[in-house]
Structures are given as structure tokens and as C-alpha cells.
C-alpha positions in Angstrom: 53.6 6.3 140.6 57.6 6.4 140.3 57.0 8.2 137.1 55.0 10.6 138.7 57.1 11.5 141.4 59.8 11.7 138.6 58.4 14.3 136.6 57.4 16.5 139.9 60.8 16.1 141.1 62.0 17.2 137.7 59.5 20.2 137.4 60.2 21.8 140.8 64.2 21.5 140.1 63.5 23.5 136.4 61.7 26.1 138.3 64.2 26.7 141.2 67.3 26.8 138.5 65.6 29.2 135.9 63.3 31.8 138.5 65.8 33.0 140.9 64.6 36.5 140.6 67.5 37.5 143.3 69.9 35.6 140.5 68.8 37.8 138.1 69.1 41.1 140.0 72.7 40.4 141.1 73.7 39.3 137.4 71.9 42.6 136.4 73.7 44.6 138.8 77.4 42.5 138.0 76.5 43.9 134.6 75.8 47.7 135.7 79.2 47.6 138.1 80.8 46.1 135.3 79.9 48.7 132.8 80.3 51.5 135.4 84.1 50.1 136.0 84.8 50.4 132.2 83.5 53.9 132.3 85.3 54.9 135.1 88.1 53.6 133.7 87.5 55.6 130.4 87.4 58.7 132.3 89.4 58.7 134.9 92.6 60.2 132.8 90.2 62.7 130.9 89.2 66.3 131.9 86.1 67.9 131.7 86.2 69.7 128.1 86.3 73.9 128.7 85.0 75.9 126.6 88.0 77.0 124.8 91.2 75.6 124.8 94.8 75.9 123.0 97.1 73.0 122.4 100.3 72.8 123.8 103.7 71.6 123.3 103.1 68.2 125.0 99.6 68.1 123.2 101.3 67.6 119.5 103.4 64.8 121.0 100.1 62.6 121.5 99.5 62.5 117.6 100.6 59.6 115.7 102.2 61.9 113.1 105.8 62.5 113.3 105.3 65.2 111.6 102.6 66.8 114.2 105.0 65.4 117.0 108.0 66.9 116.0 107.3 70.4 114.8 104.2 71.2 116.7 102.0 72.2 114.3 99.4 71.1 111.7 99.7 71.9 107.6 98.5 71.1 104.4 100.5 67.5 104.5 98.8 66.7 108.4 95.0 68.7 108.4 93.7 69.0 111.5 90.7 67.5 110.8 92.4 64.0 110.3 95.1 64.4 113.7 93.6 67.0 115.7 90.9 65.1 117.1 92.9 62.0 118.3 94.3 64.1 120.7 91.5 65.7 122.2 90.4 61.7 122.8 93.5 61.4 124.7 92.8 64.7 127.1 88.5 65.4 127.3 85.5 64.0 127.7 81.9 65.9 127.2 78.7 65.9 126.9 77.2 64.6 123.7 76.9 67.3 120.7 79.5 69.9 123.3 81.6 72.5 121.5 85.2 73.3 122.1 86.8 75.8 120.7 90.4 74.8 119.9 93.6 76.7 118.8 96.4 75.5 117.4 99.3 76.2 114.8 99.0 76.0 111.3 101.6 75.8 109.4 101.4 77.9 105.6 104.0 79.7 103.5 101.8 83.5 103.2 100.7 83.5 99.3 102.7 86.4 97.8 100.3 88.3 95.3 103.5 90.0 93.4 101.0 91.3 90.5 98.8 93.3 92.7 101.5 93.9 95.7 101.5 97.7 97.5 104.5 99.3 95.7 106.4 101.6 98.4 106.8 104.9 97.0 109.7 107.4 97.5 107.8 109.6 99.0 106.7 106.5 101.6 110.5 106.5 102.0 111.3 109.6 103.0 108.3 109.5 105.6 109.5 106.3 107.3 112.9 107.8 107.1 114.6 106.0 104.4 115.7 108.6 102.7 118.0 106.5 100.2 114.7 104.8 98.8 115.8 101.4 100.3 116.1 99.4 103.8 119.6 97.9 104.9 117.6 95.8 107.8 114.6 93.8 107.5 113.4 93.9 110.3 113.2 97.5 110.6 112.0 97.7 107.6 108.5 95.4 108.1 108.0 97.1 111.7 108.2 100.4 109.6 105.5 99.5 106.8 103.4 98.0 109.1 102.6 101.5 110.8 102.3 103.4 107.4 99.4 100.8 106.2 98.5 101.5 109.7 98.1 105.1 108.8 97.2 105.1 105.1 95.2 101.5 103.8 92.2 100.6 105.2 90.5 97.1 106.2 87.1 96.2 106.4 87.8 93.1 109.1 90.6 91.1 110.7 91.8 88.8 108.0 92.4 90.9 104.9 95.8 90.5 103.5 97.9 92.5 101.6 101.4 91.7 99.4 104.0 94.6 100.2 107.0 95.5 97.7 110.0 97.7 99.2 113.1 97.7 97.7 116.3 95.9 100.4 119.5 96.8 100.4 122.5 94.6 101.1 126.3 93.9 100.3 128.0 91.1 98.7 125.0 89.0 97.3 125.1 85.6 95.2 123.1 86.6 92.3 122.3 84.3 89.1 122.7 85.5 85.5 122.0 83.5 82.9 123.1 84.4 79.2 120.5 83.9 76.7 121.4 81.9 73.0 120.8 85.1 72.0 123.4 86.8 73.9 121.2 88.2 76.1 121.3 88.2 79.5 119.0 88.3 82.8 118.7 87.6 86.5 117.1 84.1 87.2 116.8 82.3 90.3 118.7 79.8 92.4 120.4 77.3 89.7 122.3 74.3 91.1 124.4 73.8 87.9 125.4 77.5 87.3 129.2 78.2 87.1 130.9 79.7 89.9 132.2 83.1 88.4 136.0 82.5 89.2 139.0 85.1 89.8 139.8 84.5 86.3 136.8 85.4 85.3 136.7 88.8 87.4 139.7 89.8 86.1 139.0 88.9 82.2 135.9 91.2 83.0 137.7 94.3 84.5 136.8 93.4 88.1 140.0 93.7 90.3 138.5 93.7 93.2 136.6 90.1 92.5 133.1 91.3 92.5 130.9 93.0 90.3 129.5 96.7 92.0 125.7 96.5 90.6 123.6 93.3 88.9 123.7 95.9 85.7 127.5 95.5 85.6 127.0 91.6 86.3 124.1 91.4 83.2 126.2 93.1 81.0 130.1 91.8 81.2 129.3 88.3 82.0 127.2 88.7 78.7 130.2 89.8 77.0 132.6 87.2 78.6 130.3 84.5 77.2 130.2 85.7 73.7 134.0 86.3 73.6 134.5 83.3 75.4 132.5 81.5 72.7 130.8 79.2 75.5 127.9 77.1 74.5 125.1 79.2 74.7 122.9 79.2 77.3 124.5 79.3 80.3 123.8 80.8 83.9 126.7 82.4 86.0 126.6 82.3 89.8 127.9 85.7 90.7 129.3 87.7 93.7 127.2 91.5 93.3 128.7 94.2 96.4 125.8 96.6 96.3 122.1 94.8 95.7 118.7 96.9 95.2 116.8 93.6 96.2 112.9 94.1 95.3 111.6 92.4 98.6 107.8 91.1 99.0 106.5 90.4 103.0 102.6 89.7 102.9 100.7 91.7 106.1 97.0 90.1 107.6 95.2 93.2 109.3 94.2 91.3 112.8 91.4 94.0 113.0 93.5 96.7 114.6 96.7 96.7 113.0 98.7 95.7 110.2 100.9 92.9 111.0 103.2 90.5 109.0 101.8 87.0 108.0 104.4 84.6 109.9 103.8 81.2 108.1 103.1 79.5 111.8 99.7 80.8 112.4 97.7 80.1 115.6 94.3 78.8 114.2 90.7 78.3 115.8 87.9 76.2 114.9 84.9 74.0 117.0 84.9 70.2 117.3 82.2 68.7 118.4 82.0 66.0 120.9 79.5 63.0 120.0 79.0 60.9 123.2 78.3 57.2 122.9 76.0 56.6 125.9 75.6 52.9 125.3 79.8 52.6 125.4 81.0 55.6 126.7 84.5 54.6 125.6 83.1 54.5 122.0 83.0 58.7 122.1 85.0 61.0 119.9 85.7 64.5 119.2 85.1 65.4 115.5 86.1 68.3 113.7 84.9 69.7 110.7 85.9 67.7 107.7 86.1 70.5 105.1 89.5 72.6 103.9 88.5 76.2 104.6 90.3 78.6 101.9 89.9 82.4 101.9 90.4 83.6 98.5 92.9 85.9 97.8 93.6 88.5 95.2 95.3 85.8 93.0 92.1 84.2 93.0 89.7 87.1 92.1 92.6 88.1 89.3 92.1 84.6 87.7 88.5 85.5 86.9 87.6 88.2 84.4 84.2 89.1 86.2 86.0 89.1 89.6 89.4 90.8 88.9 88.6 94.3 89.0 87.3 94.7 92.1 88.3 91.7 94.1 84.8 90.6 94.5 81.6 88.9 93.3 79.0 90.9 92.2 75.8 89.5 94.0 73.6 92.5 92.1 70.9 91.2 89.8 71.6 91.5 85.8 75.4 90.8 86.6 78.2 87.8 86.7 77.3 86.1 88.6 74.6 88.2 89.9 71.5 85.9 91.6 72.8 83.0 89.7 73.9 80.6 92.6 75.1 77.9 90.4 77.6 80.3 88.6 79.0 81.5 91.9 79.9 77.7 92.1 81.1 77.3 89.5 83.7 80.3 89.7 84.8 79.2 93.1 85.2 75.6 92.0 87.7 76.5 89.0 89.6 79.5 91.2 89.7 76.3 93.9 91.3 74.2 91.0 93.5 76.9 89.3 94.7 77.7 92.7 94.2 75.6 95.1 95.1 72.3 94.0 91.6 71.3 94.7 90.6 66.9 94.6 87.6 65.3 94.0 85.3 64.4 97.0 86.6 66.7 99.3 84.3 69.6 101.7 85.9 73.1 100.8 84.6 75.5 103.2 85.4 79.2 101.1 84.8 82.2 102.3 84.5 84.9 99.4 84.2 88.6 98.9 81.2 89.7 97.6 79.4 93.1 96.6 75.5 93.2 96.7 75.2 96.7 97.2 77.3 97.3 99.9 80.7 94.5 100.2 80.1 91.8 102.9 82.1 88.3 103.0 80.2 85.2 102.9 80.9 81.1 103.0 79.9 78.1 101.3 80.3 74.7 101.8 81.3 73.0 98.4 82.3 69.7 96.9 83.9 68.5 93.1 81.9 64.9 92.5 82.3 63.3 88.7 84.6 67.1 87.6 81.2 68.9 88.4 81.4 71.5 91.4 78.0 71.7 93.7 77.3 73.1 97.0 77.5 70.5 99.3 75.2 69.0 101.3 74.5 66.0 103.9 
């Protein structure tokens, strides 16, 4: 009998430990106010994501590159894809799959094309009033061109860009010669090690007045001075020049109205995406596109025989690369790696000029896996 009671005793206690139902109900709703708390606390420093939005000053500082931070702009050494969306984690929240649009700067030294650059002619400089076939100012001179392409060059759509030559006048220019080991001599570029032209050396030369008047007087007596001089041959001069005929190369981007001049800060718009982790809210992210977009340029249609003429792929059957979709690849993938520095396993988003009867632009999404080029595809 004791061990009967025992048992029953023991039963009733199991069932009014482990069947609570109001237990469970309050545990369940601990859990809910629980999770709600961590939500709220996840959102209650975020704003609602707009539609659009443009980063600010005070935005770049919330990246965790210095070089984002400091200079407030993204480039080729910080893509936005890799630091743009940690910040928008630190500002919005959104539904799950929202779009933003976002702008922000880019940094990217414009791509001079100096083969196939717009050479201004004299008559160009007589209409802009130039009438010495130079500028003195810069600045005067780039607003100038701007409104003669305005007036005389055409572009399809915002975007195109075009290399300009004009010819800049200044005064009392460092210029570099070099003399050849064959006693020739010609301009080069910056040289650290080049020897300073001296007063001696002006004088030996037949310049008094410590300067040489054009680079053709420069080219020629400093040749002469070497050979004379019986210097070891090759050797570059760094030399003061009064009156310079600089050829000068600015690249314009036609914004769909105008001509303007590339700056190499850039605003820059693209969508991220906003994927929304309902299970842990605090788990959500913005995401942005993980492909390089490149727009070829005229340096990349001139690397191509079948492309160089005309800036363009010919889409039209019976051509190169005509229908032939795995050719088209294949030319993008080695302009991207003549060009373009381009790495294995990485998205290039290119946009590309073609001609398939009448010109249109189009995109694809490609990727280099094992040294082969293929579009790419999830």
C-alpha cells in the first residue's frame, strides 16, 4: 500500500512540473518580448531606406577603410562593392529584396586615348578666339572646347568620352632632354637623376640670359654641349625653356546634353539590394553588386583588329564576331586583360558598343575561370 501511494504521489508531482500550459505561454511570450527587444534594439538607430540616396561626408567616416574615411571616396584600391555596403548597415533598414539607389564618388584618373584624341585645328582657334593657335590659361581653354564639341561632335548617349589635344602656352618651364649615345637628342619625361642645367652651362651654350627661348634650341645646344663636353653618353638634362608650345590632352564625358571635362572624382550610382533576415533581423545586410563594371573605351576597340575601325562590334551575321557569342567573349576577355588588368574569378560587368544594323550599347556579365573567359552565370 505505501508503495502505492508512493508511485501516485510521484505521478501527480511529474504531471504538475512538466504540463503547466500557463508555464509554457509565458516562457513562449519571454521568448517573443525577448526577440522583439533585440529587434528594437537593431533598429532603433536605422532609418527607413528611401528610394535613392547620396553618401555624405560623415557617411565615408563609418567605413573601416582609412582610405574611404579620409578622402571620401571609393577607387580601384577600396571598390564599393566590398565598403559601401557596411555603411548602409550602419544607416538603413528594409524590406527584404528593397532597392536603393546610391551615389557616391569614385575615384579614377580619365584614360587619355592620345592615339585617337580630337586634334584642335587652327581654324578651331581662330573661332574660339585664339588667334595665336595656343591657350595661355587652362581653364579658359577647356570651358572654350567644351562649347565647340558642343557645336560640332555629336553623342549618341550620356557617357561617351572623348580625348581632346590643344596646344598650352606657358613661360619658364622645366623641360627634360635627354641626349641619345647617338648624339641625338629628345624630350622625355620627368627624370629624377637628370642634371640640373647650370649657369655654366647656359653660358657655354650662348644663353646669357640663363634659359633657353624654345625646346628646339634646348634639343639642339644641349646636344652639342654633350658631344663637346665628351660626357658619357646617354644623359638627360633638366632644363629651364621661357616660351613652351605644351601639346595638352583633357578627356570630356558628354552627360547627355553637353560636353564636359572628366574630373577624376566622379559621382557614381548603382542599386544594392537589401536581403532581410526575418528569423534574426539583426542578421540583415545591404549587398551590392559584386562585379567591376568597365565601359570600353577607344583604347580598347583599337587593340582589336575587327573592332578598331569603327569603335564597335559588328553583331551582323557573316562577320567578327557576328552571331558568334562565344567570340564576343572572348574579345572582351583579352581587351579586359590587355587593358584592364583583369584577375581570375572576378564578375566584370562590360558595357560595349556594338553595330547590328543600326549602333546600340549592350552589357554582359563575364568571368576568367582556369585562363578561359565565359559569360557568367549563378
Amino acid at each position: 500500500m505505501k508503495k502505492i501511494l508512493f508511485l501516485l504521489i510521484a505521478a501527480l508531482a511529474i504531471v504538475f512540473t512538466s504540463c503547466d500550459p500557463m508555464e509554457e505561454i509565458n516562457n513562449d511570450i519571454d521568448k517573443d518580448l525577448a526577440a522583439a527587444d533585440k529587434d528594437a534594439l537593431f533598429l532603433k538607430d536605422l532609418e527607413i531606406a528611401p528610394e535613392a540616396y547620396t553618401l555624405t561626408d560623415e557617411d565615408y567616416e563609418l567605413s573601416s577603410d582609412e582610405g574611404v574615411a579620409k578622402y571620401k571616396n571609393f577607387s580601384a584600391y577600396a571598390l564599393p562593392k566590398d565598403h559601401l555596403p557596411e555603411i548602409l548597415n550602419q544607416k538603413f533598414s528594409g524590406e527584404d529584396a528593397q532597392a536603393m539607389m546610391v551615389t557616391y564618388n569614385f575615384y579614377s584618373k580619365p584614360a587619355v586615348d592620345k592615339d585617337n584624341a580630337y586634334v584642335i585645328s587652327d581654324d578651331e582657334y581662330d573661332d574660339m578666339g585664339a588667334s595665336y593657335g595656343s591657350f595661355d590659361n587652362e581653364d579658359e581653354a577647356e570651358a572654350l572646347i567644351g562649347k565647340l564639341l558642343d557645336r560640332k561632335v555629336y553623342a549618341e548617349e550620356a557617357g561617351a568620352e572623348m580625348t581632346v589635344e590643344y596646344i598650352l602656352y606657358t613661360k619658364n618651364e622645366d623641360r627634360f632632354i635627354q641626349v641619345n649615345a647617338d648624339s641625338t637628342s629628345e624630350e622625355v619625361g620627368y627624370t629624377s637623376d637628370a642634371v640640373v642645367v647650370t649657369d655654366d652651362i647656359y653660358e657655354a651654350t650662348g644663353n646669357t640670359y640663363y634659359s633657353f627661348t624654345y625646346i628646339s634650341d634646348a634639343l639642339e645646344d644641349l646636344a652639342k654641349y654633350a658631344v663637346d663636353s665628351a660626357v658619357a653618353l646617354p644623359i638627360t638634362y633638366s632644363a629651364l625653356v621661357y616660351k613652351n608650345y605644351i601639346p595638352t590632352y583633357v578627356v570630356y564625358m558628354h552627360n547627355g546634353t553637353n560636353w564636359l571635362v572628366k574630373q577624376s572624382l566622379m559621382p557614381t550610382s548603382e542599386p544594392l539590394n537589401y536581403a532581410l533576415d526575418a528569423k534574426d533581423i539583426s542578421q540583415s545586410y545591404w549587398w551590392a553588386d559584386p562585379a567591376i563594371k568597365i565601359a570600353l573605351t577607344s583604347e580598347d576597340y583599337a587593340s582589336n583588329e575587327f573592332t578598331a575601325k569603327y569603335g564597335n562590334f559588328d553583331l551582323r551575321s557573316g562577320n567578327t564576331p557576328g552571331t558568334d557569342e562565344d567570340m564576343l567573349i572572348d574579345m572582351l576577355g583579352e581587351m579586359l586583360d590587355l587593358n584592364h588588368n583583369a584577375v581570375e574569378n572576378q564578375q566584370y560587368l562590360v558595357s560595349y558598343a556594338y553595330y547590328d544594323g543600326s549602333n546600340g550599347v549592350g552589357t554582359m556579365r563575364i568571368i576568367k575561370e582556369g585562363g578561359d573567359w565565359k559569360e557568367y552565370s549563378e
